[in-house]
C-alpha positions as CSV (number, residue, x, y, z in Angstrom):
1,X,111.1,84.0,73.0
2,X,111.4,80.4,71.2
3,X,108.9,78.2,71.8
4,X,110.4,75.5,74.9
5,X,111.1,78.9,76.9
6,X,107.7,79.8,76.2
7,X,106.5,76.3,77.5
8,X,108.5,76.2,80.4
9,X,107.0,79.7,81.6
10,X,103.5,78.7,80.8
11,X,104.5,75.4,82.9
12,X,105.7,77.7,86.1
13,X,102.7,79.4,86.0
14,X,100.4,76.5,86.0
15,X,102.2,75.4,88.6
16,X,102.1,78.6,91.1
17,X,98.4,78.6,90.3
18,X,98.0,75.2,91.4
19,X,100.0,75.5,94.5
20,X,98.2,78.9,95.0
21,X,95.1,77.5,94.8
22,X,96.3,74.3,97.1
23,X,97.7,77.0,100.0
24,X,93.9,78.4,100.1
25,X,91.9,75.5,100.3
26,X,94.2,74.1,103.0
27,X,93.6,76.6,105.2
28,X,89.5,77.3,105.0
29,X,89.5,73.4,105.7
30,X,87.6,73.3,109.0
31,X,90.8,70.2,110.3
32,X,93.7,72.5,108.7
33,X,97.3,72.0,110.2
34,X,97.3,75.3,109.9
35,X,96.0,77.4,113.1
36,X,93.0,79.7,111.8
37,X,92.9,83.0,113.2
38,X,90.4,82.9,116.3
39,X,89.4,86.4,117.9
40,X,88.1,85.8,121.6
41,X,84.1,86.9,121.9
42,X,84.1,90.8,123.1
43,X,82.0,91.5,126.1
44,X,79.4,93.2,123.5
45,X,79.2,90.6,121.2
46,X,77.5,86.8,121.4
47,X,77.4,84.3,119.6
48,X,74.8,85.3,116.9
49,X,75.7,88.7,116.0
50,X,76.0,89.5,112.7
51,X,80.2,90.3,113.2
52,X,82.4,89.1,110.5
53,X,85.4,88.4,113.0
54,X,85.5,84.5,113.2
55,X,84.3,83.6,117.1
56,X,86.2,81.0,119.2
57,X,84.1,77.8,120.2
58,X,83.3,78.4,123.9
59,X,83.8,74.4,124.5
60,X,87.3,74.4,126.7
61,X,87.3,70.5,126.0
62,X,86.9,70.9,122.2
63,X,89.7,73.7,122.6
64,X,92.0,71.1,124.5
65,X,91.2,68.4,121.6
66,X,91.9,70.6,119.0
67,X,95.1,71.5,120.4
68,X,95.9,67.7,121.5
69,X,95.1,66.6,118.1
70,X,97.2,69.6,115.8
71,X,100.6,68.5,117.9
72,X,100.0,64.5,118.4
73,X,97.7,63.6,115.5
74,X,97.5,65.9,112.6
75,X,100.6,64.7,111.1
76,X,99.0,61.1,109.9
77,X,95.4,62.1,110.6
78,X,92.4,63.7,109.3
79,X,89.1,64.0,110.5
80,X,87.3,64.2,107.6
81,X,89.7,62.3,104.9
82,X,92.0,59.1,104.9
83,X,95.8,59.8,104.7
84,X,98.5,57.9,106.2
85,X,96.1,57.1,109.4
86,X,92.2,56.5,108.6
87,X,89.7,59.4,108.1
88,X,88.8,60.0,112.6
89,X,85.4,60.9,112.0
90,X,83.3,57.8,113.3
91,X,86.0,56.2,115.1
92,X,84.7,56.1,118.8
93,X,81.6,54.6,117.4
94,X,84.0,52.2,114.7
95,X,85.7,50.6,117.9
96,X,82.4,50.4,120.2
97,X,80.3,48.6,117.7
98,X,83.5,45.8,116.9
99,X,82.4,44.9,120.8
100,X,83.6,44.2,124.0
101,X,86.6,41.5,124.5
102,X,88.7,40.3,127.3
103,X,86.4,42.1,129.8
104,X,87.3,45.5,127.6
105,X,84.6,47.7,125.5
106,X,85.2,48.5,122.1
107,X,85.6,52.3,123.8
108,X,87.8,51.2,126.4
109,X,89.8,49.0,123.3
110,X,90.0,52.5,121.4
111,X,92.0,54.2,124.6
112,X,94.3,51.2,125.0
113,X,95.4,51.5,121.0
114,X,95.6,55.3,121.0
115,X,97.9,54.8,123.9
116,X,100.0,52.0,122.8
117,X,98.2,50.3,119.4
118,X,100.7,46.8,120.3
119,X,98.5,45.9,123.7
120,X,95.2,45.3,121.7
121,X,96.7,43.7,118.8
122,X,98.5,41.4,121.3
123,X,95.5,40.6,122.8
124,X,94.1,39.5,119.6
125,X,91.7,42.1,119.5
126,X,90.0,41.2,116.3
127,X,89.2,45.0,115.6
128,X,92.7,46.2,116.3
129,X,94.1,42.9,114.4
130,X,91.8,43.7,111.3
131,X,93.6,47.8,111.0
132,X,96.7,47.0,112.7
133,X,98.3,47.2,109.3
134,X,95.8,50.2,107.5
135,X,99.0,51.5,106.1
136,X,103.3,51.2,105.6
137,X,103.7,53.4,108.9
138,X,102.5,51.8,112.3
139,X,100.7,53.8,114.5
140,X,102.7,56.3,117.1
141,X,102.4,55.3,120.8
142,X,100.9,57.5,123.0
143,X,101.5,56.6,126.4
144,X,101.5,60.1,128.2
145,X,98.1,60.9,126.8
146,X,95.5,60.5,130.3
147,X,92.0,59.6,129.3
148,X,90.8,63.0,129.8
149,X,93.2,64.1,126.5
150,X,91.9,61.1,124.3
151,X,88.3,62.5,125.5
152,X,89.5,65.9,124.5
153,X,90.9,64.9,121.1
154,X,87.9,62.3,120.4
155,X,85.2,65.1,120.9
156,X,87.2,67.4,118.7
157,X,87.2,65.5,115.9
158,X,84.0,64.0,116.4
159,X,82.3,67.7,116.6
160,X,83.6,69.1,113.3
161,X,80.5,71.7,113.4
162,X,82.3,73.5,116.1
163,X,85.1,73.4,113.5
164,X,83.1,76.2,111.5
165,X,83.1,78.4,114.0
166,X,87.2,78.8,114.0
167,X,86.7,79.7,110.3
């Protein structure tokens, strides 16, 4: 085999490793895209036994979140990490503690930008003014989500601990 063959083989099987290697870290992340494989809690087991079979959270809102989040936000957010959106982790407390304006809480600020991100930055809210341009892509509009879904979605990612248990 001459040598740039040689090379380019060696090169193909960096490469596999790496995307390998990439494919499995992806999916033990706790915020995967990927669905993990959750087994429902048999009527002999609880919550501490010592089962290797991963357990499903029994939060129904964290469920919903999850579920929310995977087909509306996954696709420009993580929890944990900064990609196209910012890193979610934090963010109900981010938008409370930049204050209430207009007669509007920093939490009630939050629900109006999920939903459509133009109505706080035409307001001039000085939070929403200050990220309205965190990246290229704007934010996607939301306005079918009800405030019980951004509840659902906001506990998810802000409980990644229940994350674990999915894993």
């Amino acid at each position: 085999m001459d040598q740039t063959k040689r090379q380019r083989v060696e090169l193909a099987v960096i490469v596999l490793f790496i995307i390998v290697i990439s494919l499995l870290v992806w999916n033990i992340t706790p915020y995967s895209s990927t669905p993990a494989r959750v087994e429902p809690l048999s009527e002999n087991s609880s919550p501490t036994s010592t089962s290797s079979a991963p357990k499903a959270p029994a939060d129904p809102q964290w469920q919903h979140g999850r579920e929310l989040f995977k087909s509306n936000c996954a696709s420009c957010h993580n929890p944990k990490v900064a990609q196209t959106g910012p890193a979610l982790i934090g963010v109900t407390k981010r938008w409370e503690d930049a204050g209430s304006y207009q007669g509007k809480t920093g939490k009630q600020w939050l629900y109006a930008w999920i939903k459509n991100w133009h109505e706080p930055v035409d307001a001039k809210y000085p939070y929403a003014v200050s990220i309205q341009n965190y990246s290229p892509s704007f934010m996607n509009t939301f306005t079918s989500l009800k405030d019980e879904d951004i509840d659902a979605i906001l506990h998810y990612v802000e409980t990644p601990a229940l994350a674990q248990a999915t894993q």
